[in-house]
PyMOL CGO cylinders between C-alpha atoms (Angstrom):
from pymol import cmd
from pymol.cgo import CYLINDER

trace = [
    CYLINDER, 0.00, 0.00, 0.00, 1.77, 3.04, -1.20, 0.3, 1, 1, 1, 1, 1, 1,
    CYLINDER, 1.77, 3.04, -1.20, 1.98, 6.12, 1.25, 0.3, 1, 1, 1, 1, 1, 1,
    CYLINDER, 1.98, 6.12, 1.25, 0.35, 9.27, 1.60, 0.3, 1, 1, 1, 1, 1, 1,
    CYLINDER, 0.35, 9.27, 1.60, 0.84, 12.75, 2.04, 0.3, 1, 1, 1, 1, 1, 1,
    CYLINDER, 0.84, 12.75, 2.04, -1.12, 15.66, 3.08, 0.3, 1, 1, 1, 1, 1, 1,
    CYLINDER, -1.12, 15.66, 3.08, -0.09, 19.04, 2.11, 0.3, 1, 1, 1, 1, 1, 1,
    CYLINDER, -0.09, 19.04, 2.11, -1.01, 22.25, 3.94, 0.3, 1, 1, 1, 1, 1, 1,
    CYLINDER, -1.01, 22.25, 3.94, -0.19, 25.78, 2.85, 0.3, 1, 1, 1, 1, 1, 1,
    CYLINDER, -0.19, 25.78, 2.85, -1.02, 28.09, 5.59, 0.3, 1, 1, 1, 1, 1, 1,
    CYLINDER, -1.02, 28.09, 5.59, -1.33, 31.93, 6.48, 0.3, 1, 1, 1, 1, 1, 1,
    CYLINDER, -1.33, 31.93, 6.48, -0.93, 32.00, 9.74, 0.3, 1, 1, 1, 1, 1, 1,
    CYLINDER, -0.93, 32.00, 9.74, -2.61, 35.76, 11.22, 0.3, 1, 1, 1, 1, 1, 1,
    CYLINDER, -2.61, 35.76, 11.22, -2.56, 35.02, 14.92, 0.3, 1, 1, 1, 1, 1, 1,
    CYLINDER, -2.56, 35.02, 14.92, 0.66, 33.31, 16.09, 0.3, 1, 1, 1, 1, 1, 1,
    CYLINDER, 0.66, 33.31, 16.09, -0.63, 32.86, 19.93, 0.3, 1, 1, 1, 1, 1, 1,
    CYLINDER, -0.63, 32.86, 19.93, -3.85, 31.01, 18.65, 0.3, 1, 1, 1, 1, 1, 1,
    CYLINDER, -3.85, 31.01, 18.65, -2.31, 28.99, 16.07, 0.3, 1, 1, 1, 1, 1, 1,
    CYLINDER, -2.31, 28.99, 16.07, 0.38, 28.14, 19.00, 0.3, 1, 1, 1, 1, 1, 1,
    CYLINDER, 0.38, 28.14, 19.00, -2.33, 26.07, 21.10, 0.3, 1, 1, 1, 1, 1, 1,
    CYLINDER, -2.33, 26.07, 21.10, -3.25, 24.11, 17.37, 0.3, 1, 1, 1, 1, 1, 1,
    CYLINDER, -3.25, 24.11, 17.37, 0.44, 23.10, 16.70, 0.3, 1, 1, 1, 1, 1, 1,
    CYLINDER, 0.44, 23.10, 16.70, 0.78, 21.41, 20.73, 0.3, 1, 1, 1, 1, 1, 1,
    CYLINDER, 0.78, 21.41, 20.73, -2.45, 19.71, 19.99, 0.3, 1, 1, 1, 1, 1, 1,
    CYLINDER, -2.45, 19.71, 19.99, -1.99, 18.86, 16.29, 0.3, 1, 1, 1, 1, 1, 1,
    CYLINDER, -1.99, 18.86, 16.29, 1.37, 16.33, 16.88, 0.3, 1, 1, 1, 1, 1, 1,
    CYLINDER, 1.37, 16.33, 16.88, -0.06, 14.02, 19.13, 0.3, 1, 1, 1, 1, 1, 1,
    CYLINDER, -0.06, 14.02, 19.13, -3.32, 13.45, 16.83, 0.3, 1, 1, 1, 1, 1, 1,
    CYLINDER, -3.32, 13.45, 16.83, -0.72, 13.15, 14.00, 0.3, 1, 1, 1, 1, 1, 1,
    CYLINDER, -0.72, 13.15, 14.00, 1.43, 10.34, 15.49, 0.3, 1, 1, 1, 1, 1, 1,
    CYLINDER, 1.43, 10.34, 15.49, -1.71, 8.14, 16.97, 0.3, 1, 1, 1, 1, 1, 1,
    CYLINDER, -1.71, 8.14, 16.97, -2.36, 7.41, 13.05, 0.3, 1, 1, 1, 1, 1, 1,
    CYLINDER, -2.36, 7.41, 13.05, 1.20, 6.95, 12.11, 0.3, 1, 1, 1, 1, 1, 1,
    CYLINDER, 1.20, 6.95, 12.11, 1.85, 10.60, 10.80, 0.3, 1, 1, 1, 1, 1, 1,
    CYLINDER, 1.85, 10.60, 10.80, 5.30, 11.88, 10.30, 0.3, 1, 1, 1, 1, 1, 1,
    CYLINDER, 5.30, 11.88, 10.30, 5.47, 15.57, 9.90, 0.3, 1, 1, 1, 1, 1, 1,
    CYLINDER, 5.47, 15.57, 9.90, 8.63, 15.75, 7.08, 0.3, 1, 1, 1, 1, 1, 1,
    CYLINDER, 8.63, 15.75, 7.08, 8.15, 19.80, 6.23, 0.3, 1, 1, 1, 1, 1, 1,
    CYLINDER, 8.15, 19.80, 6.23, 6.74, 22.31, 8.84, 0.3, 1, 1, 1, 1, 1, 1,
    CYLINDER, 6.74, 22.31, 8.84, 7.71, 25.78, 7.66, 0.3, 1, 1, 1, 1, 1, 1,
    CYLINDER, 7.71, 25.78, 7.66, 11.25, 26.72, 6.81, 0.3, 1, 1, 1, 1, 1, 1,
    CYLINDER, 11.25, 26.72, 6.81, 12.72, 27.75, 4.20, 0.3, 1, 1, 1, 1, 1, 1,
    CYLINDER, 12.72, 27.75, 4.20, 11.51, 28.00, 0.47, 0.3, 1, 1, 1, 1, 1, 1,
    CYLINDER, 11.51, 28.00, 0.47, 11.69, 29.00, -2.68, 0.3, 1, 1, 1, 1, 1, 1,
    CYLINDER, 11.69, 29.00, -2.68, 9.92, 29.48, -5.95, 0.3, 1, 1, 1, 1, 1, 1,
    CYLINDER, 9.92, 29.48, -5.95, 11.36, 27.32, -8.74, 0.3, 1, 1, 1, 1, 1, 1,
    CYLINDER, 11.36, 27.32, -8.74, 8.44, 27.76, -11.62, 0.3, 1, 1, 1, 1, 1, 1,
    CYLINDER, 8.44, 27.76, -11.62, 4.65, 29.62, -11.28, 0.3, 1, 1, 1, 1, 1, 1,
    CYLINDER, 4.65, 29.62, -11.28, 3.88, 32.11, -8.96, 0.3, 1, 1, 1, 1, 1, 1,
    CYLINDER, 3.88, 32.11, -8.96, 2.61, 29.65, -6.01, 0.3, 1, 1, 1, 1, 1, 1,
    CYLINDER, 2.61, 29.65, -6.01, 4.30, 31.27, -3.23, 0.3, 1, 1, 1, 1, 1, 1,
    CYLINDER, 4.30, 31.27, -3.23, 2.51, 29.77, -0.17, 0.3, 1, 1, 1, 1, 1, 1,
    CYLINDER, 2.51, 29.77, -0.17, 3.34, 32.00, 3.25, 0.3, 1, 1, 1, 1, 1, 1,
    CYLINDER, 3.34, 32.00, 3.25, 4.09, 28.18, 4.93, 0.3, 1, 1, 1, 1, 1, 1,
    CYLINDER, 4.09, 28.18, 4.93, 3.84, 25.05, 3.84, 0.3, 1, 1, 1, 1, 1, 1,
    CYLINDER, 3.84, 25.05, 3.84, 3.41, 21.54, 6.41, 0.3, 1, 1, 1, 1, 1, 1,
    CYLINDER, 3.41, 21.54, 6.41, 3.92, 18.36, 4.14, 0.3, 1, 1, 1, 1, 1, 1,
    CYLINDER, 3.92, 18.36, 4.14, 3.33, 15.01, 6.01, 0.3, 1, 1, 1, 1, 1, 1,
    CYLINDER, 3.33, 15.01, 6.01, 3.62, 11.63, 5.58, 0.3, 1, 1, 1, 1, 1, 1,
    CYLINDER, 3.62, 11.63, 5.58, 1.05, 8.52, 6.45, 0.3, 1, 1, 1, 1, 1, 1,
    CYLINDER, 1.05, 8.52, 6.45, 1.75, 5.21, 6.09, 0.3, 1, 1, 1, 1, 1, 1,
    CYLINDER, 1.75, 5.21, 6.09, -1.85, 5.29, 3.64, 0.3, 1, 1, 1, 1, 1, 1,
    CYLINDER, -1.85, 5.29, 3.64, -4.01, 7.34, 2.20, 0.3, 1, 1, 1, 1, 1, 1,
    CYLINDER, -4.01, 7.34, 2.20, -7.06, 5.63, 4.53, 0.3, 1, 1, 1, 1, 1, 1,
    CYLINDER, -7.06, 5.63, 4.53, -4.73, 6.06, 7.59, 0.3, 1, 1, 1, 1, 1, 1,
    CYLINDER, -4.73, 6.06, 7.59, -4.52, 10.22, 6.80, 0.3, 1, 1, 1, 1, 1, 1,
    CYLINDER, -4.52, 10.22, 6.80, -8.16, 10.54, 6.19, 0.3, 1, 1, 1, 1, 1, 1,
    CYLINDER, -8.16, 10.54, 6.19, -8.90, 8.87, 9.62, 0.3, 1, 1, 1, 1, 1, 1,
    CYLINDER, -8.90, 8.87, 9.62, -6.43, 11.12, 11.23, 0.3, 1, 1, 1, 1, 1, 1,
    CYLINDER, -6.43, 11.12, 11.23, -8.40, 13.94, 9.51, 0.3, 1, 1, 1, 1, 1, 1,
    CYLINDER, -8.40, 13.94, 9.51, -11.92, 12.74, 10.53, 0.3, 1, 1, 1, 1, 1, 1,
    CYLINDER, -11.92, 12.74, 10.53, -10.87, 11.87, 13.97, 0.3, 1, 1, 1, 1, 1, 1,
    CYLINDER, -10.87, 11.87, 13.97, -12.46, 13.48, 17.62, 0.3, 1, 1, 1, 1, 1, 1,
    CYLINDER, -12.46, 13.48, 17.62, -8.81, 14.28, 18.67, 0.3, 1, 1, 1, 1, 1, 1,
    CYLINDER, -8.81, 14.28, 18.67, -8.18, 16.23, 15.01, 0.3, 1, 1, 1, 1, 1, 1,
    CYLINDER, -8.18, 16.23, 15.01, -11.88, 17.90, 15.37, 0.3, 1, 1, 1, 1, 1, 1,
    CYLINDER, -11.88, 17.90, 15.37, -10.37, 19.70, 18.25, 0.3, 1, 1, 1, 1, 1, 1,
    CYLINDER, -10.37, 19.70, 18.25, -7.41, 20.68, 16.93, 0.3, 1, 1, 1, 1, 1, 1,
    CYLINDER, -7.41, 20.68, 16.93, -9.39, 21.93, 14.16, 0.3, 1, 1, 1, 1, 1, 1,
    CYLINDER, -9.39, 21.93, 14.16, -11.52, 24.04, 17.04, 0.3, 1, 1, 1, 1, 1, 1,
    CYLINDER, -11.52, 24.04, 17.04, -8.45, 25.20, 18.67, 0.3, 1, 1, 1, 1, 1, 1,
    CYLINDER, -8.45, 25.20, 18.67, -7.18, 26.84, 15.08, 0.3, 1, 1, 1, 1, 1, 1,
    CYLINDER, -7.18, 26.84, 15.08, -10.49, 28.65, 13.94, 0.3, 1, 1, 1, 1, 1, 1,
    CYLINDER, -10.49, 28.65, 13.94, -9.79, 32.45, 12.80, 0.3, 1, 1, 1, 1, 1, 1,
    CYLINDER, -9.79, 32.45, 12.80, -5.78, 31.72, 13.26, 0.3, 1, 1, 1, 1, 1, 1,
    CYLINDER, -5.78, 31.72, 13.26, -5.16, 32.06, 9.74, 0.3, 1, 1, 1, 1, 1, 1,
    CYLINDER, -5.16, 32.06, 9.74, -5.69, 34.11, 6.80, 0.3, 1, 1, 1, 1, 1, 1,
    CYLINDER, -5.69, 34.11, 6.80, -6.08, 30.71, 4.58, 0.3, 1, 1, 1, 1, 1, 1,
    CYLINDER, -6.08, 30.71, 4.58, -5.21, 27.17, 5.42, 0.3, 1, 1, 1, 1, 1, 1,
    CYLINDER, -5.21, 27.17, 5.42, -5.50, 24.90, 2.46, 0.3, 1, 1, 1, 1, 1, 1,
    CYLINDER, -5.50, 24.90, 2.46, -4.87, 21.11, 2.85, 0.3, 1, 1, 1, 1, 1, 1,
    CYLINDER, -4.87, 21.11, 2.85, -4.85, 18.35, 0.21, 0.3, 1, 1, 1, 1, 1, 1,
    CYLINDER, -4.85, 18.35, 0.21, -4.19, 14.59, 0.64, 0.3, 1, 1, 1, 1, 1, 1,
    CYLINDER, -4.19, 14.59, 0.64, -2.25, 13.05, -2.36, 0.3, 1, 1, 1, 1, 1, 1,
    CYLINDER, -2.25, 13.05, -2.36, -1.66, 9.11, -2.54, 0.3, 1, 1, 1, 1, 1, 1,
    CYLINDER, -1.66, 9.11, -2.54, 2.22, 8.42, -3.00, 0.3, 1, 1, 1, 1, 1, 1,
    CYLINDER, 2.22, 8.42, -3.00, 3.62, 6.24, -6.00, 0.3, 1, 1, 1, 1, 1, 1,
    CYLINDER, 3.62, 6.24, -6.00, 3.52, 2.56, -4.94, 0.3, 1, 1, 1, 1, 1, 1,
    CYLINDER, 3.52, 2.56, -4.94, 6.84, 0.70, -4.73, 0.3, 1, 1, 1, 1, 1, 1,
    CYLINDER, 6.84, 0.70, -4.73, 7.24, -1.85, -7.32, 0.3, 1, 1, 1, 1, 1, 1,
    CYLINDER, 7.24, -1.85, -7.32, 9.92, -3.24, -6.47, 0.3, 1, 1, 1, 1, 1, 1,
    CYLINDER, 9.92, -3.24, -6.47, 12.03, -3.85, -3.19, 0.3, 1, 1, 1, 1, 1, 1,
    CYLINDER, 12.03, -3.85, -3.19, 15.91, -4.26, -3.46, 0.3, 1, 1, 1, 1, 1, 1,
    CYLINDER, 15.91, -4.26, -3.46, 17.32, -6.08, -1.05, 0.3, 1, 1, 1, 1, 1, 1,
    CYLINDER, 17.32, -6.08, -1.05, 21.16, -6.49, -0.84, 0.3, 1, 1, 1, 1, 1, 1,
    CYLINDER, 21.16, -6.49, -0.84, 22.40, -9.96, 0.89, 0.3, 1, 1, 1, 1, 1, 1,
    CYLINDER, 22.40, -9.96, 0.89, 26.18, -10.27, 1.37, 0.3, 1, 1, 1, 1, 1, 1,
    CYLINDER, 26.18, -10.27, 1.37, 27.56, -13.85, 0.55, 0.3, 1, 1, 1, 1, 1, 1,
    CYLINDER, 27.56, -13.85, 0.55, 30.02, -13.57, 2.85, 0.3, 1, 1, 1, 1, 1, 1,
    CYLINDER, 30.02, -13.57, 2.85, 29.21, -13.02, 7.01, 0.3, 1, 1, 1, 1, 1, 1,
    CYLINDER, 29.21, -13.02, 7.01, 32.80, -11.48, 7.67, 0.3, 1, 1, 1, 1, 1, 1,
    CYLINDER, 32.80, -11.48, 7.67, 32.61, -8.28, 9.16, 0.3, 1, 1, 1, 1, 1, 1,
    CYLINDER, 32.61, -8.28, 9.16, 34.83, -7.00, 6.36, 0.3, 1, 1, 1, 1, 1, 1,
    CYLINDER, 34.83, -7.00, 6.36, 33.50, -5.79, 2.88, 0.3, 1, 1, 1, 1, 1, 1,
    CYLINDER, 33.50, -5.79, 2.88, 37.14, -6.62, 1.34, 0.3, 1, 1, 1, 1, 1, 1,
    CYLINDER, 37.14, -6.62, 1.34, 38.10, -10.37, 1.17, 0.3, 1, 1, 1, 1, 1, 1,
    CYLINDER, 38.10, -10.37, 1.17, 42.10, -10.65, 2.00, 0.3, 1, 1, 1, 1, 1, 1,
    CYLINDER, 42.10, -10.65, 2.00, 42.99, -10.64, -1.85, 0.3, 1, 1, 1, 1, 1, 1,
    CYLINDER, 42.99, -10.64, -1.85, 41.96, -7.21, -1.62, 0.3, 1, 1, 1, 1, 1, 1,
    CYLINDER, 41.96, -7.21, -1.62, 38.73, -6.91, -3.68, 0.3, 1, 1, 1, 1, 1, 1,
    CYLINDER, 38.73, -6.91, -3.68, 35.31, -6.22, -2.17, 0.3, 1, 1, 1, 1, 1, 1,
    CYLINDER, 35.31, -6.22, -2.17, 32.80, -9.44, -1.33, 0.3, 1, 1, 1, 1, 1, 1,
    CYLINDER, 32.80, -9.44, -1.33, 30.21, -9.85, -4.23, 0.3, 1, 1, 1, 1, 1, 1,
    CYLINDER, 30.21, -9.85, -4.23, 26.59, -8.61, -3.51, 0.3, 1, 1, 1, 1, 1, 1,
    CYLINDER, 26.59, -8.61, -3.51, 23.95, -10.74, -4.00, 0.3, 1, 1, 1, 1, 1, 1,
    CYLINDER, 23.95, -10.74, -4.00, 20.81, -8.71, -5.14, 0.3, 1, 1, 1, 1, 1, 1,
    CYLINDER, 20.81, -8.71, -5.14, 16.80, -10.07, -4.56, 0.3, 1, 1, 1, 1, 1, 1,
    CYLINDER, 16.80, -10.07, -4.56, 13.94, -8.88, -6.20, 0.3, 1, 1, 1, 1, 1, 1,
    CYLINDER, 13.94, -8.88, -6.20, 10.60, -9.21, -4.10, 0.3, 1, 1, 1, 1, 1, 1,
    CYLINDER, 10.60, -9.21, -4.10, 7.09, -7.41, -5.27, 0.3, 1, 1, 1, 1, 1, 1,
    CYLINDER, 7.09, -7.41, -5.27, 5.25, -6.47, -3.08, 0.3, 1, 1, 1, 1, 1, 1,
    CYLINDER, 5.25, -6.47, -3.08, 1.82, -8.36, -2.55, 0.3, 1, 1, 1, 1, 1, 1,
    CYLINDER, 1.82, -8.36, -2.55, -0.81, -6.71, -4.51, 0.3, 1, 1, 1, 1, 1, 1,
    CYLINDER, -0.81, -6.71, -4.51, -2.89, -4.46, -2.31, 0.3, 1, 1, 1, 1, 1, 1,
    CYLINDER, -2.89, -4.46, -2.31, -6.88, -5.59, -1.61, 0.3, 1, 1, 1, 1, 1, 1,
]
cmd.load_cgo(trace, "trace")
């Protein structure tokens, strides 16, 4: 099941009220497996005009799992706890690419070393597993 991410783009117009959303926010997040990878910093455009005042981006392990966060009592009040903070607050939830293909790299050799004594590294022995198809 590939991941998904939810994307926020955010002007934030009251920084003490939007404080009390972001201590409530992380806690709903991580109960459905959320892992905030972008909150703020810095940007910059690279092609448009889309210049969003912040942008969150996080990641869930599926697109089901991020709309339960979303649609959850502890979210609802996070929600609550945000209302007239910000100028706009725009979120989206995208569904990642799946993974086709996992690599996994199995040494033939169980020394600790990569380099066998004549000097040359140990030969890698690559697997190919797909993934079960998803229900």
């Amino acid at each position: 099941m590939p991941a998904a991410y939810l994307i926020v783009e955010s002007n934030i117009t009251d920084a003490e009220q939007f404080k009390a959303y972001m201590a409530a926010a992380p806690a709903v997040v991580r109960e459905f497996a959320g892992d905030y990878l972008v909150r703020g910093g810095r940007m910059t455009e690279l092609e448009g005009d889309w210049a969003p005042p912040r942008l969150t981006v996080l990641r869930y392990p599926s697109f089901e799992a991020a709309q339960a966060m979303y649609n959850s009592p502890g979210y609802r009040a996070a929600r609550a706890l945000r209302a007239g903070a910000t100028a706009c607050f725009n979120m989206v939830l995208v569904e990642g690419v799946p993974r086709r293909l996992k690599l996994s790299f199995i040494s033939q050799y169980t020394r600790h070393s990569r380099v066998l004594p004549h000097g040359r590294p140990a030969r890698l022995k690559v697997s190919y597993r797909r993934p079960k198809p998803s229900r």
